[in-house]
Structure formats: C-alpha cells, structure tokens
Backbone bond lengths (Angstrom), bond angles and torsions (degrees), N, CA, C in turn:
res aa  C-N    CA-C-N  psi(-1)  N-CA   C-N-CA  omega(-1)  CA-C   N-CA-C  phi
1 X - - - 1.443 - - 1.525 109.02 -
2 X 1.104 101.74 141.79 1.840 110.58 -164.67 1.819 92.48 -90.53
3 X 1.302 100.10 108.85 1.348 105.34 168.94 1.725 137.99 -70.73
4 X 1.090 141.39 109.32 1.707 142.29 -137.20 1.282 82.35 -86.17
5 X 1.795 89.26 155.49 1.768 89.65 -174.57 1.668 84.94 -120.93
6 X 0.928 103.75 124.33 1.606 123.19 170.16 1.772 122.75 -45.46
7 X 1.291 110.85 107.81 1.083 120.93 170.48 1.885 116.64 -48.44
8 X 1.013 131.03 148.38 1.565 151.72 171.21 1.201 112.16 -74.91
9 X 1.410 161.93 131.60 1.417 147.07 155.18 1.881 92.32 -140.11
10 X 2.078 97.32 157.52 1.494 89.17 168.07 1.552 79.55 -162.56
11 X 1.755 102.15 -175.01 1.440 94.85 -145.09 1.784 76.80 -128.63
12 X 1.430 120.25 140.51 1.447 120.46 -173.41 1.508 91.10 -85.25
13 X 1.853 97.20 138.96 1.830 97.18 179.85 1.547 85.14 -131.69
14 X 1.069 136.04 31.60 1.525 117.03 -172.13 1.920 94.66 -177.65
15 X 1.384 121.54 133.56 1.129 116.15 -170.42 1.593 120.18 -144.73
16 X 1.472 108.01 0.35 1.617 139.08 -179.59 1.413 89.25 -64.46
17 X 1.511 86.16 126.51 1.417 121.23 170.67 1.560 112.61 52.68
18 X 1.671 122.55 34.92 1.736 156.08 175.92 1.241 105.91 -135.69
19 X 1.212 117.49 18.40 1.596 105.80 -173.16 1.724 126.57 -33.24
20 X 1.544 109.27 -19.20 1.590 115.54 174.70 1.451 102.57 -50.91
21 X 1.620 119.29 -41.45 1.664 131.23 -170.70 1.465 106.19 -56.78
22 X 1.295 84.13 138.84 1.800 95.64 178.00 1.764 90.92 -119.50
23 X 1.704 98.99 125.27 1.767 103.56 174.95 0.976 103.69 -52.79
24 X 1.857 114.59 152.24 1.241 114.12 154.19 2.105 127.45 66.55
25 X 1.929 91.89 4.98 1.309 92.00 155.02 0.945 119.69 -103.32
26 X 1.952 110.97 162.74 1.643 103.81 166.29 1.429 116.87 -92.52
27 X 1.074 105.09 159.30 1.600 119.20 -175.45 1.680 108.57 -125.28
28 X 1.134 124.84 174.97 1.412 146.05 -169.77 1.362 107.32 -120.39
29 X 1.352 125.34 114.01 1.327 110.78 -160.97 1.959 97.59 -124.26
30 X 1.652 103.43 132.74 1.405 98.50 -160.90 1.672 103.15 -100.25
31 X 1.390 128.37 146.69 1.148 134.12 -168.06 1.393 122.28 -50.32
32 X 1.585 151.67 88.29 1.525 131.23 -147.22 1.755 94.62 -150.13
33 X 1.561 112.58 85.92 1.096 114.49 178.04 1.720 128.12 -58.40
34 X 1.336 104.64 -29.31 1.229 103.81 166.81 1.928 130.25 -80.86
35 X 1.308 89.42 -0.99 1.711 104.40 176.81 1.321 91.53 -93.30
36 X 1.400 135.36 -55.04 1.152 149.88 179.76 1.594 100.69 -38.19
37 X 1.210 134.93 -67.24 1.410 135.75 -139.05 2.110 85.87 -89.01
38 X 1.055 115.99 -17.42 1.386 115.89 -170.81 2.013 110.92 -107.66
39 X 1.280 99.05 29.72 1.237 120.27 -179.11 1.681 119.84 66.24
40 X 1.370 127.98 12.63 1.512 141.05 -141.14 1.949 74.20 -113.91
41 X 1.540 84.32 157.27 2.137 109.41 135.15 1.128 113.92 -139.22
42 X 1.472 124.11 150.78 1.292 119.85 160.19 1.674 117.04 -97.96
43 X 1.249 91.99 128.34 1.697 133.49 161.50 1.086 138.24 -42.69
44 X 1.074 146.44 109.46 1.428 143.86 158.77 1.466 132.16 -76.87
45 X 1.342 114.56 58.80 1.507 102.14 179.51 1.443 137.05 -51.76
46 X 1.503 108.03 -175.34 1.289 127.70 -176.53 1.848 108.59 -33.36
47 X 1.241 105.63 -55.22 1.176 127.25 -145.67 1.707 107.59 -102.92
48 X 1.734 111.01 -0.62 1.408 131.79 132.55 1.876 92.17 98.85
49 X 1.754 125.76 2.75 1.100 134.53 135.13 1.711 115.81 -41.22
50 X 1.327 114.29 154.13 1.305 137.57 166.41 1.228 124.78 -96.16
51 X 1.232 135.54 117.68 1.837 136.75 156.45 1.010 133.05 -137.12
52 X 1.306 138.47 173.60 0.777 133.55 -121.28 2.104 93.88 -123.53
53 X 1.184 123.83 141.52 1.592 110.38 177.40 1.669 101.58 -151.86
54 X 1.352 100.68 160.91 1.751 103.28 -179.19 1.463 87.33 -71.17
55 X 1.293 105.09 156.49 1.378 146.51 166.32 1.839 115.39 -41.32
56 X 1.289 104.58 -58.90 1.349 122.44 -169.59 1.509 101.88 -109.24
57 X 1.700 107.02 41.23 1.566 97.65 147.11 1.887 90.89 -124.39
58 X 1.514 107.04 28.05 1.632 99.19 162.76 1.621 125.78 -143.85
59 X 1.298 143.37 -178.76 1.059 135.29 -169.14 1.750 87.40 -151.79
60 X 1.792 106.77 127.64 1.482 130.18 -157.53 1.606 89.23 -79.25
61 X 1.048 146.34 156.05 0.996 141.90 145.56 1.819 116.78 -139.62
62 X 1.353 116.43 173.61 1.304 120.85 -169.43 1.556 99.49 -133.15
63 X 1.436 103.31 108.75 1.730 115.98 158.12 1.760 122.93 -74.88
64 X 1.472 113.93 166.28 1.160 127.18 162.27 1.151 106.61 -79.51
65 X 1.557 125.84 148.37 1.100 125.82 -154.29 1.644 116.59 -74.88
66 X 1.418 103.51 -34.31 1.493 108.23 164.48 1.702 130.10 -45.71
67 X 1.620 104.47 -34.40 1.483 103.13 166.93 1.480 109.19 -88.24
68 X 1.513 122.15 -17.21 1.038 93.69 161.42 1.636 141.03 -81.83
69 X 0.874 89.73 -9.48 1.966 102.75 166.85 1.427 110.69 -61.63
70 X 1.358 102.13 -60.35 1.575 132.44 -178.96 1.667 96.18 -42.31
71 X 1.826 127.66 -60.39 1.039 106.16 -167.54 1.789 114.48 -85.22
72 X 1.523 114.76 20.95 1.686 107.38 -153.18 1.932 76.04 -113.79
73 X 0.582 105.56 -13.37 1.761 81.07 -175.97 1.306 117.45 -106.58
C-alpha cells in the first residue's frame, strides 16, 4: 500500500513587516531545508507562488485529512 506523504500547513500569528500575511490564515508550507536551517519557511501564497518568511511569524499545525485535501487544490 502506497503510503501518503503528509502535507505541511501553519496558521500566520504575526504579520509585521509581511504585510502579504493575512493573521490567522492557514497556509501550505513547502519543504526548504535550507530556509529551514536559517530560521525561514517557505509559503504558499494567495496567488499559489512560493516565499520565503521567518519562522515565528507562524504556528505548524496538523489537519484531518479532509481539510487537508480541501486546502491543496
């Protein structure tokens, strides 16, 4: 059985000086070890581009799989 690899999501709690950030949305967050090791994640905005944001303007969270479908398409 082909095992699903779990999507990333986190919820923006901080948006000073990100003004693109909308509080309190979730986002899709794409795997980027070297953003990672330099305190960053990369982002999926509105507009379905990638960038790059500090770390601690988000909070990681874990959906049921239905919202996560719901938010990937």
């Amino acid at each position: 059985m082909k095992q699903r690899k779990q999507q990333k999501f986190a919820v923006c709690i901080l948006n000073e000086y990100c003004g693109d950030l909308e509080l309190r949305k979730v986002y899709k967050i794409l795997p980027d070890k070297s953003a990672a090791n330099d305190g960053y994640l990369r982002v999926i905005d509105e507009t379905g581009e990638d960038y790059i944001y500090p770390k601690d303007n988000f909070i990681m969270i874990e959906l049921p799989k239905e919202a996560e479908h719901a938010l990937s398409k």
